[in-house]
C-alpha positions as CSV (number, residue, x, y, z in Angstrom):
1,X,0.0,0.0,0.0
2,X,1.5,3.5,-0.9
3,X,2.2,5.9,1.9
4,X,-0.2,9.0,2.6
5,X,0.7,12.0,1.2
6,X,1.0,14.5,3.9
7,X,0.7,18.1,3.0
8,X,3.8,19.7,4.7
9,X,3.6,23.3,6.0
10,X,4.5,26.1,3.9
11,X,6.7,28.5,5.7
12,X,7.6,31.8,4.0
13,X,11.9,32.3,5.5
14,X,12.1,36.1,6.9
15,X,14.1,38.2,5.4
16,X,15.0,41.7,7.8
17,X,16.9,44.8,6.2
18,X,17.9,48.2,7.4
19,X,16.9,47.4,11.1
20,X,17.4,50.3,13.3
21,X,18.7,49.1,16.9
22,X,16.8,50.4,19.6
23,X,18.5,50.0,23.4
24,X,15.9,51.7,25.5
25,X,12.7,51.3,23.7
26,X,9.3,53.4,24.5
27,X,6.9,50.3,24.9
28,X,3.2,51.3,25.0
29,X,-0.1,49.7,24.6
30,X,-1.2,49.9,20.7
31,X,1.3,51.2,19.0
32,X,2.8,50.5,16.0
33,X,6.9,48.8,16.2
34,X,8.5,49.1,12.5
35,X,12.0,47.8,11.4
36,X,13.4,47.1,14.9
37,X,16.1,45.3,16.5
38,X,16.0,44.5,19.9
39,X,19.0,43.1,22.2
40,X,18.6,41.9,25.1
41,X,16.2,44.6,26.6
42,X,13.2,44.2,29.3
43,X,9.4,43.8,28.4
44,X,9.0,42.5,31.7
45,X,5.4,44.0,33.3
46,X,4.8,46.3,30.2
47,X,1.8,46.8,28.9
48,X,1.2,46.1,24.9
49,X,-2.1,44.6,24.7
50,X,-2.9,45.6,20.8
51,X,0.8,46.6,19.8
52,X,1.9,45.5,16.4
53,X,5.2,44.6,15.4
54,X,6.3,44.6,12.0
55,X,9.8,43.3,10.4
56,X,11.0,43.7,13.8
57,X,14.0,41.6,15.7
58,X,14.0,40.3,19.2
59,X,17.3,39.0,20.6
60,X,17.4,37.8,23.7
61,X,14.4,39.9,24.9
62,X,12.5,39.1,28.2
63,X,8.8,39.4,28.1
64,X,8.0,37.7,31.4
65,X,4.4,38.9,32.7
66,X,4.2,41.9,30.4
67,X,0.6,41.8,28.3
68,X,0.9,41.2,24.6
69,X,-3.4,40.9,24.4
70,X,-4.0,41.3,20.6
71,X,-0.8,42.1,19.5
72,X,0.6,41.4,16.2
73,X,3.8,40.1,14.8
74,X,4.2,40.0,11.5
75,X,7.2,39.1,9.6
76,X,9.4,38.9,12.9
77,X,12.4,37.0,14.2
78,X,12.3,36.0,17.9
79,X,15.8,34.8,19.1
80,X,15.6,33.3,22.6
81,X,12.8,35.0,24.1
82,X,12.3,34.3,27.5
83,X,9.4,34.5,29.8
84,X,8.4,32.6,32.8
85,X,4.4,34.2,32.4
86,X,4.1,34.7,28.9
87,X,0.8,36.9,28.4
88,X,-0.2,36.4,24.7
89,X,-3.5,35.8,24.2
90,X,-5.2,36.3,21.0
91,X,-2.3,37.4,19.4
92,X,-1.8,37.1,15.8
93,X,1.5,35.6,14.0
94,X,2.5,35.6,10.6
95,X,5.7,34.6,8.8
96,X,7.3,34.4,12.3
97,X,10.8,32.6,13.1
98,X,11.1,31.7,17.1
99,X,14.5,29.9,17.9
100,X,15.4,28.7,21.2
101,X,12.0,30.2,23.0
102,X,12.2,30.0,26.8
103,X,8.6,29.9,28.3
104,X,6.9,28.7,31.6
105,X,3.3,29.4,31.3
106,X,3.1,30.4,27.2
107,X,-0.5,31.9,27.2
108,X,-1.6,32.0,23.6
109,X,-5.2,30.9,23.4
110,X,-7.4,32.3,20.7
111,X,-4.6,33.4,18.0
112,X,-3.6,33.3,14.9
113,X,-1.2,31.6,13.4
114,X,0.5,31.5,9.9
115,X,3.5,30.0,8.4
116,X,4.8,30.5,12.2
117,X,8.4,28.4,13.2
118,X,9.6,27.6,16.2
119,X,12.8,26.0,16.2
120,X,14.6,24.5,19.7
121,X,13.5,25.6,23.3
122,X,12.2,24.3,26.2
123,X,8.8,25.4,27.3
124,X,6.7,23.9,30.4
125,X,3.2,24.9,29.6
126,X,1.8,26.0,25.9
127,X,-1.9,27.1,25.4
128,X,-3.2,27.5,22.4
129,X,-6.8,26.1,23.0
130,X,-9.3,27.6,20.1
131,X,-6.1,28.9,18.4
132,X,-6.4,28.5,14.3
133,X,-3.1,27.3,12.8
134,X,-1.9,27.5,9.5
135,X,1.1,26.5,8.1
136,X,3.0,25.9,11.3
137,X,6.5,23.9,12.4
138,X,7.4,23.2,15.7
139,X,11.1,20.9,15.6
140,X,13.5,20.2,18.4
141,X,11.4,21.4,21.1
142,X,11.2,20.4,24.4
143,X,6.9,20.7,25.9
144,X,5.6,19.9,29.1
145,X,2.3,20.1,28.1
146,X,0.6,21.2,24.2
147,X,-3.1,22.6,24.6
148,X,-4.4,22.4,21.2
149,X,-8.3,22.2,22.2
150,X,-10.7,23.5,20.3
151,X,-8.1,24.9,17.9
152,X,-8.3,24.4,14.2
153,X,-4.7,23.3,12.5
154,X,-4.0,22.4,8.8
155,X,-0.1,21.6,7.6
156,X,1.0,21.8,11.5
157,X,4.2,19.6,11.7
158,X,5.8,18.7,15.0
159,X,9.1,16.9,14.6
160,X,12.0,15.5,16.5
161,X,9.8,17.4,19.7
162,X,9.3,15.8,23.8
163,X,6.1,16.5,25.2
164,X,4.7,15.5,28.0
165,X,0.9,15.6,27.5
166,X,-0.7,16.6,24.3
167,X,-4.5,17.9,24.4
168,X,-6.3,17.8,21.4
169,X,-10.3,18.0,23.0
170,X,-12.2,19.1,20.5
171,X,-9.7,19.9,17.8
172,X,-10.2,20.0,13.8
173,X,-6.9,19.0,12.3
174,X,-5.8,18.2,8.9
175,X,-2.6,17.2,7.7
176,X,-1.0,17.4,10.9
177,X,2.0,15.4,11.3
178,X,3.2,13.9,14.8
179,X,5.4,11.5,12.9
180,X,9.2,11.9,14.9
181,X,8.0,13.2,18.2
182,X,7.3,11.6,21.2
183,X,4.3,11.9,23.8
184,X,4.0,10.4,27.0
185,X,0.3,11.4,27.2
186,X,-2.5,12.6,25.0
187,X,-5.8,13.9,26.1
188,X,-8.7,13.9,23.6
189,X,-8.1,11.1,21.4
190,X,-11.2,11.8,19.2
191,X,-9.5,15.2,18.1
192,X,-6.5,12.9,16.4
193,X,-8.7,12.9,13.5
194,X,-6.6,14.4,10.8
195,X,-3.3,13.4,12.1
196,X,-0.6,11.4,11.1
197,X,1.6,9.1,13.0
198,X,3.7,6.2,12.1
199,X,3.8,2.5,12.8
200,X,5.9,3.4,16.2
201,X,3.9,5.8,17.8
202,X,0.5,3.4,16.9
203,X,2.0,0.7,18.9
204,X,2.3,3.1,21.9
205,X,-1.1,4.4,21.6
206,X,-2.8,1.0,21.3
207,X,-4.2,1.3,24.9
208,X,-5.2,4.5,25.0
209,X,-6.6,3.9,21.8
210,X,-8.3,0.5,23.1
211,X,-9.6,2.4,27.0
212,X,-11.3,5.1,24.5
213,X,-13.2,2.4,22.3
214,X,-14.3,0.3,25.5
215,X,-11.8,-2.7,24.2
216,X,-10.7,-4.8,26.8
217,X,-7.5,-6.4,26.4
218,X,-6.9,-9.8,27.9
């Protein structure tokens, strides 16, 4: 039998020119960020619900507990951001490269995502529940726990990723590839529909798979 044909996501790279760098920047809540870099600066307890950042770099930029609520980032590189509270709720992302993200509780329910990578890291909790993914890559990533409930994904690929407990209650996926990554736990498992595993990770679900069905294995 021939293998499935997965659709794989389509991720536009980013491309940054003429940044200006910006040491001490004036954060406030909706305003407009154009053709940035940041190094290593503070976010910490700011207030940006609604702020948009566009062709902007982020090195090394800590954004513990400050409120990103409806921002935008579009066409951004984030380098090792780091934030033990990350307050990011329905945020939207477009042609976004994270590397190396360090995150306790990543609070991103509701967004938006599109051809969004996130490459490396280590991150405890990630919520995305009722988030709508497009186009997404997640490789080499560490995850204590991946809410994706309620959230709608199509050409999401997780590869060569640990997580602990993936959620997928009520999710609409398509063409979603687990194939490569490992889970210890998954929440959910009508809301695999849509995904693709291979003949490994199948053997490891076969219980979870049988206690969902009612099959009793003797």
């Amino acid at each position: 039998m021939a293998a499935a044909k997965v659709a794989a996501p389509k991720i536009s790279p980013v491309r940054l020119e003429e940044l200006r760098d910006d040491d001490a920047p004036d954060f406030q809540r909706g305003e407009r960020y154009d053709g940035v870099r940041l190094t290593r600066v503070s976010a910490d307890g700011e207030e940006l619900s609604g702020a948009d950042f566009i062709e902007c770099e982020f090195n090394g930029v800590s954004f513990n507990e400050a409120q990103l609520r409806g921002a935008t980032f579009r066409e951004c590189i984030l380098a090792e951001p780091y934030a033990p509270v990350f307050m990011a709720a329905r945020t939207s992302w477009q042609d976004v490269e994270i590397t190396n993200p360090r995150w306790g509780s990543a609070e991103l329910y509701e967004g938006i995502w599109r051809s969004v990578r996130i490459d490396g890291g280590k991150l405890d909790y990630v919520n995305l529940r009722g988030s709508k993914l497009m186009d997404v890559q997640i490789s080499d990533c560490i995850i204590n726990e991946l809410d994706l409930g309620g959230c709608t994904g199509t050409r999401v690929a997780l590869k060569n990723c640990t997580i602990g407990t993936l959620d997928v209650t009520g999710a609409k996926l398509k063409d979603v590839d687990l194939r490569t990554s490992e889970f210890r736990g998954i929440n959910g498992l009508a809301g695999l529909a849509g995904v693709v595993i291979d003949d490994y990770q199948l053997s490891l679900m076969a219980p979870l798979l049988a206690g969902h069905l009612g099959i009793r294995v003797v």
